[in-house]
N, C-alpha and C positions, 0 to 999 in steps of 0.2 A: 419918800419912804424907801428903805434899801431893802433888798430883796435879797436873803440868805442865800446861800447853796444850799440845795438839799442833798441826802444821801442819797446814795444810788437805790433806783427800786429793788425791791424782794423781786427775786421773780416769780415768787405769786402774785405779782401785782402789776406783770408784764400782760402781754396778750399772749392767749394762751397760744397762736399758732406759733411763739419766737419763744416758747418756754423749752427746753431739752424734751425730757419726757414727752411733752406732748408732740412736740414738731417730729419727733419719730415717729410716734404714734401714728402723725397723717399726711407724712411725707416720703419715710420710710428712712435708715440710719443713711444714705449717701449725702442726703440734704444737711447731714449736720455736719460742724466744721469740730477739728480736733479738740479744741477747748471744750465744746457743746458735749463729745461725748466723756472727756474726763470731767465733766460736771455729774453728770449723771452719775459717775462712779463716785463721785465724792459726796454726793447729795445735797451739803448745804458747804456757804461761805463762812463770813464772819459778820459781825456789825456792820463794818464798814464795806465789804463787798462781796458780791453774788458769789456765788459757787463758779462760776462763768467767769466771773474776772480772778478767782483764783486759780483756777484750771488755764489763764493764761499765762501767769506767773511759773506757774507749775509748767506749761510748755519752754517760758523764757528761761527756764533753770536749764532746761535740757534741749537750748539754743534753738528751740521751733523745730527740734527735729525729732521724729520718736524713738532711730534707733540710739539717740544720744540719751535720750530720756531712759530708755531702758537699762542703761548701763549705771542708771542711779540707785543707790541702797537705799533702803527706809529709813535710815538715819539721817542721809544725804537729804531727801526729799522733805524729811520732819523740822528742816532747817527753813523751810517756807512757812512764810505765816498764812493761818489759815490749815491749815496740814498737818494733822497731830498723826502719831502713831495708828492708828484705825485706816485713816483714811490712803495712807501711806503705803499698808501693807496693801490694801484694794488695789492700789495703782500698778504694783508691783506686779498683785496675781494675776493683774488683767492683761500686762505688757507680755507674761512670759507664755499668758494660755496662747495669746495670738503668735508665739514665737513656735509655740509645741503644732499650732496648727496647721505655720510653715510644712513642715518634716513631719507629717501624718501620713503614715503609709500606706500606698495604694493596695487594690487586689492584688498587684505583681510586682516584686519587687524592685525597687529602680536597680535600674542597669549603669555601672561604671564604667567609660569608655575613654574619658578625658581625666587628667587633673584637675580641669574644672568640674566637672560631675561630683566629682571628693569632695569639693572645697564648698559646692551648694549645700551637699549633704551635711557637712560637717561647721561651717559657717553662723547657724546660729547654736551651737554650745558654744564656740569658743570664742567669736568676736566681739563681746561687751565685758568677758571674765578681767577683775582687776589682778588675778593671780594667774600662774601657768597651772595648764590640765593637759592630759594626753588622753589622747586617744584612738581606736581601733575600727576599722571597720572587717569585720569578713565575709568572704565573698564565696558565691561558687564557681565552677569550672566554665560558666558561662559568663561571668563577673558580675552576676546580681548579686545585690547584700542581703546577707542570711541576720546581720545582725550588728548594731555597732553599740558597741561598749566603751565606758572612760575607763581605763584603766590606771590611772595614780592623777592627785590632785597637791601639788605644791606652793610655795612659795610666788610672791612678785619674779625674782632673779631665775627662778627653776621649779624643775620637778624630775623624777626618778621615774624612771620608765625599765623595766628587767624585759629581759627578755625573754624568760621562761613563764610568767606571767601570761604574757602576750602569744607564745605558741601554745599553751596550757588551753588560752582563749578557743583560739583557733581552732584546735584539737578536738574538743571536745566539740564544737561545733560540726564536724568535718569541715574545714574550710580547704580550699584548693589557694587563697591567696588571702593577703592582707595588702590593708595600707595603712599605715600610720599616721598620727597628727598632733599636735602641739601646737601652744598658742605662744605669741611673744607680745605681752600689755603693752610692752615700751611703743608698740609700732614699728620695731628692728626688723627686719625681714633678711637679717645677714642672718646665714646658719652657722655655728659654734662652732670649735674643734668637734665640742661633745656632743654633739648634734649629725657632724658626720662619723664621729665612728660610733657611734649609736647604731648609724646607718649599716654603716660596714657591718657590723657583729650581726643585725637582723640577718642583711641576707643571707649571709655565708649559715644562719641557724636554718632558715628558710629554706636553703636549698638541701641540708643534712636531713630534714623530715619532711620534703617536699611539699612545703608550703610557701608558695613564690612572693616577697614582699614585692609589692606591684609600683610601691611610690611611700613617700613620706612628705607629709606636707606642713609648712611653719604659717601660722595662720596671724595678720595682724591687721585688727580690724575687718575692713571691706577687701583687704590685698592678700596675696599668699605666693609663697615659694615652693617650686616642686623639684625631688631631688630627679623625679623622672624624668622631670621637661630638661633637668639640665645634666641628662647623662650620666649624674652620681650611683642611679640604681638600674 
């Protein structure tokens, strides 16, 4: 007598301690592995497979890595089977709360000391964006951020950044300095003509209302260019 395959269990019909929900429940979330907690966010599977085996499919889209995962749209992710729109957009809110809770700001403000300081702060707006964004940080006269803002949201190839915009930012602020920043999707980490005299026009505006641009930074991916580290500002 041949003995079919069967389907893979429900996982109601696992043990309850290897079920998601529960194994938090009495193990607490480090015992679960990343598939186990995008199961949970997604609730259920399909016919032919658990929530669990589509939450790993859901990690294979986004190469076993989360911050590749995150750089995925809901349309992106709705191209998984198993994955309708609903569960898509969940994935998405869950990727970006844990991104906002990176850069939750402390009782004092963080202190900017490096172009790497910038580039933490600034790192998760702009290292998964498929299009260029700019943006501002302002500081005070001790170099803590008072505040950072995007200031203009473009194109794949570009984006527009004025300059009056960005001291208007400032200003109003009181700020003593700024740094600037911008993303490049391509992964190019070369800066443009328009990128340095972008540069040039800040400071020389910077130094007319004494407001000292401190650095600009070209953000790609996990990498970045600073015009400070390399003496342009």
């Amino acid at each position: 007598m041949k003995i079919e395959d069967s389907k893979p269990l429900n996982i109601k019909d696992w043990n309850p301690e290897d079920r998601p929900r529960e194994k938090l429940l009495l193990k607490g979330t480090s015992a679960l592995s990343d598939a186990e907690l995008i199961a949970i966010l997604i609730g259920s599977g399909t016919a032919n497979l658990s929530a669990v085996d589509v939450s790993k499919k859901v990690l294979l889209h986004g190469k076993n890595n989360l911050n590749e995962l995150a750089k995925l749209s809901v349309k992106e992710l709705m191209k998984i089977k198993g994955i309708g729109e609903a569960k898509a957009i969940t994935i998405v809110a869950a990727l970006e709360l844990g991104r906002r809770r990176k850069e939750t700001d402390s009782e004092e403000k963080p202190k900017i000391s490096s172009s790497k300081d910038a580039f933490e702060l600034l790192r998760g707006d702009l290292m998964d964006l498929p299009h260029e964004e700019f943006w501002v940080l302002l500081l005070n006269r001790a170099h803590r951020v008072i505040k950072k803002k995007r200031v203009s949201e473009g194109g794949v190839s570009g984006t527009v950044a004025d300059p009056k915009i960005i001291y208007k930012m400032a200003l109003e602020e009181l700020a003593s300095g700024v740094i600037v920043a911008h993303n490049h999707p391509s992964g190019n980490l070369t800066a443009s003509q328009s990128d340095i005299d972008l540069t040039k026009k800040l400071k020389e505006a910077g130094k007319f209302l004494e407001v000292q641009l401190l650095d600009h930074l070209i953000i790609a991916g996990s990498k970045y260019y600073s015009f400070a580290d390399e003496g342009i500002v």
